[in-house]
C-alpha positions in Angstrom: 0.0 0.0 0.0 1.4 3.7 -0.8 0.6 6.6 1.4 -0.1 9.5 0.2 3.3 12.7 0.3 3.4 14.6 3.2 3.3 18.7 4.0 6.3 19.7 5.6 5.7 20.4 9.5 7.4 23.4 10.0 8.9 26.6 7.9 12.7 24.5 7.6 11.6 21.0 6.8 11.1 21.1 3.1 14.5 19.2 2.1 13.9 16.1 4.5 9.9 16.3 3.9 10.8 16.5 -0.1 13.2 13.3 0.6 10.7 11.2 3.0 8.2 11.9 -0.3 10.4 10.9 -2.8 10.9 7.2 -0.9 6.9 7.0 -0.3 6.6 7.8 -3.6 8.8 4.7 -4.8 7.9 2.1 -2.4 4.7 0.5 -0.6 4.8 1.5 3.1 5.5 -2.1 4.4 8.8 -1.8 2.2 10.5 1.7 3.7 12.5 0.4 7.0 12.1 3.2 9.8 15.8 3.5 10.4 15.2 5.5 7.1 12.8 7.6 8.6 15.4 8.0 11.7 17.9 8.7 9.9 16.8 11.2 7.2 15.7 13.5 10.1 18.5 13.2 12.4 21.0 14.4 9.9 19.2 17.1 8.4 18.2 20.5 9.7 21.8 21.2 10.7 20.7 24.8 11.0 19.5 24.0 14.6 23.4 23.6 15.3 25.0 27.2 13.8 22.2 28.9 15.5 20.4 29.4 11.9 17.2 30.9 11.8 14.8 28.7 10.0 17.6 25.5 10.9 17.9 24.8 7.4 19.5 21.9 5.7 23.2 22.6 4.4 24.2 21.6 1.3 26.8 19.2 3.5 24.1 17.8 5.8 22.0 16.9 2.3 24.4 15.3 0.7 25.5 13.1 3.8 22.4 11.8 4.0 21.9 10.6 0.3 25.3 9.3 0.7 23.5 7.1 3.7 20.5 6.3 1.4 22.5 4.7 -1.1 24.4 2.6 1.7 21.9 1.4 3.8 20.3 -1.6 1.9 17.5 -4.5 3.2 15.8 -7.4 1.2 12.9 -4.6 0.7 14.7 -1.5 0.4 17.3 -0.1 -2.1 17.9 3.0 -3.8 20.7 4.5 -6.8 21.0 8.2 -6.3 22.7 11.0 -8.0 23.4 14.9 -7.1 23.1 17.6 -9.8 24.5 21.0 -8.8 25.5 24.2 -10.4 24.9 23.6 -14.5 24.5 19.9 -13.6 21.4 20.9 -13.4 19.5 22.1 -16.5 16.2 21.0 -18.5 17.6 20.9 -21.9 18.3 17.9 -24.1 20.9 16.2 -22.4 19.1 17.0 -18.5 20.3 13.7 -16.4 17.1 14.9 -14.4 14.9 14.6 -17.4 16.6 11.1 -18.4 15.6 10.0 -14.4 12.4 10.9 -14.4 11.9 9.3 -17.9 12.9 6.0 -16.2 11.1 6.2 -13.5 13.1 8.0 -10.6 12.2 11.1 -9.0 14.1 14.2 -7.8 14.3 16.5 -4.8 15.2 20.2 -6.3 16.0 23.4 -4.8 14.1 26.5 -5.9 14.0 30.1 -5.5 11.9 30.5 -2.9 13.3 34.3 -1.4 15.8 36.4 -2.8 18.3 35.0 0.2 16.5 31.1 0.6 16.3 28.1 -1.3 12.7 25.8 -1.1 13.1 21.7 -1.7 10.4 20.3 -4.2 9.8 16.5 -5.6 9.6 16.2 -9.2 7.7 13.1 -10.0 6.5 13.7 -13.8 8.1 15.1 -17.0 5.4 16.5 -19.9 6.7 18.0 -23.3 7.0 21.5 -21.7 6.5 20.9 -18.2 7.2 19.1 -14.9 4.8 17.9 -12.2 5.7 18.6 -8.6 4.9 17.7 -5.3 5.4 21.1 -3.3 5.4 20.1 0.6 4.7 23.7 1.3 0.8 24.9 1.8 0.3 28.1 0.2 -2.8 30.3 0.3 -5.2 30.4 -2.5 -3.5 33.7 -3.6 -0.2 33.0 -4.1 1.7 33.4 -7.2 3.8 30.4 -8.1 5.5 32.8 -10.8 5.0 32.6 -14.7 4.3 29.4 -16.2 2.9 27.7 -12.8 0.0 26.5 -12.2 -1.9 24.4 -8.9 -2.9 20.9 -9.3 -6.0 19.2 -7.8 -4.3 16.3 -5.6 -5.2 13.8 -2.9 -1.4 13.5 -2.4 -0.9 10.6 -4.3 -0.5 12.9 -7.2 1.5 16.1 -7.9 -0.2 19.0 -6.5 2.1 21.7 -9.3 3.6 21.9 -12.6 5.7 24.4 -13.8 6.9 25.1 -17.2 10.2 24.1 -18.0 11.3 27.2 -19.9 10.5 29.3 -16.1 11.7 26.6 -14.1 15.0 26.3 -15.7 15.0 30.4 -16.0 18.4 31.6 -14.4 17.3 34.5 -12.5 15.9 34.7 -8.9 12.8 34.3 -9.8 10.2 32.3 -7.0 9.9 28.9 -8.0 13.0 28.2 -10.8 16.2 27.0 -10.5 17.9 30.5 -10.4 21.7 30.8 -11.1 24.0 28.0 -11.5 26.1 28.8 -8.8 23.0 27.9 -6.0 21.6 24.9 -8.2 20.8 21.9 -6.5 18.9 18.2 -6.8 19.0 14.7 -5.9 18.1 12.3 -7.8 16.7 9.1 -6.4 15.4 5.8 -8.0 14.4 2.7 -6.7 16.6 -0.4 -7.2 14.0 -3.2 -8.1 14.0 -6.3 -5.9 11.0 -8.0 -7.6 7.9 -5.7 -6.7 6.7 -3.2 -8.7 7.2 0.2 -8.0 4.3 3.2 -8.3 4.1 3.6 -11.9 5.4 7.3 -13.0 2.1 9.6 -14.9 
């Protein structure tokens, strides 16, 4: 049985909420192992140590734990990931994150969220000029995604956004895109099949 994605608790957890979604998004819940769960939270928000306002996840402290993730293995539960930063990460021809989602894998991405802050988001879906979301963030009715976004209609076991690729991939500090290669960020995750069937992609 899969459960549906998650909102993120608090202003800070977007990048382990986005993660936590990404694995319920590829396995049934009597597959995920709670040490993952454990895990995943106890090494991000590193914030909380410097004193951060917000106790953000570092770039360090995110990719420790997919380091982890791709470690930790059980009869039920493995998983290949890849990181994509600076201009890694792009939505043209040869995008690696294009290729995963293609196949099946998903990816936690960093977007503008503020001119000084970054906002974690799971892309499940790729369409001819867009990509579906899950945003672990609950806005108001009124706010404005930005050009080229719109809301989806979602129980949560569906994306609840899609944005265009030629705004997401827009390399100004613009709310919700990628914004300039030097903060660019995403992990890519896909199951390792074991024999069951993972959630088929839309």
């Amino acid at each position: 049985m899969f459960t549906p994605l998650r909102y993120q608790a608090t202003e800070a957890d977007c990048f382990p909420t986005s993660v936590l979604n990404a694995l319920v998004w590829l396995f049934e819940r009597s597959e995920l192992p709670g040490a993952v769960l454990r895990h995943v939270y106890a090494h991000s928000l590193d914030g909380i140590e410097r004193n951060v306002t917000g106790a953000y996840t570092s770039e360090h402290a995110g990719k420790a734990v997919a380091d982890w993730l791709v470690e930790f293995r059980t009869r039920s539960f493995a998983v290949d990931v890849e990181i994509l930063t600076g201009r890694e990460l792009h939505l043209r021809g040869s995008s690696a994150l294009l290729r995963w989602l293609h196949h099946g894998g998903v990816a936690v991405a960093d977007v503008c969220d503020t001119p000084s802050a970054m906002h974690s988001i799971l892309a499940l879906a790729a369409g001819a000029g867009h990509l579906d979301f899950w945003d672990p963030y609950i806005r108001g009715r009124r706010y404005d995604y930005g050009r080229g976004a719109s809301r989806l209609a979602s129980d949560g076991h569906a994306p609840n956004l899609r944005l265009s690729k030629s705004a997401l991939d827009g390399t100004r500090e613009r709310r919700y895109c990628f914004g300039p290669f030097a903060t660019r960020s995403s992990v890519l995750i896909r199951r390792i099949r074991r024999g069951r069937r993972a959630r088929a992609t839309l």
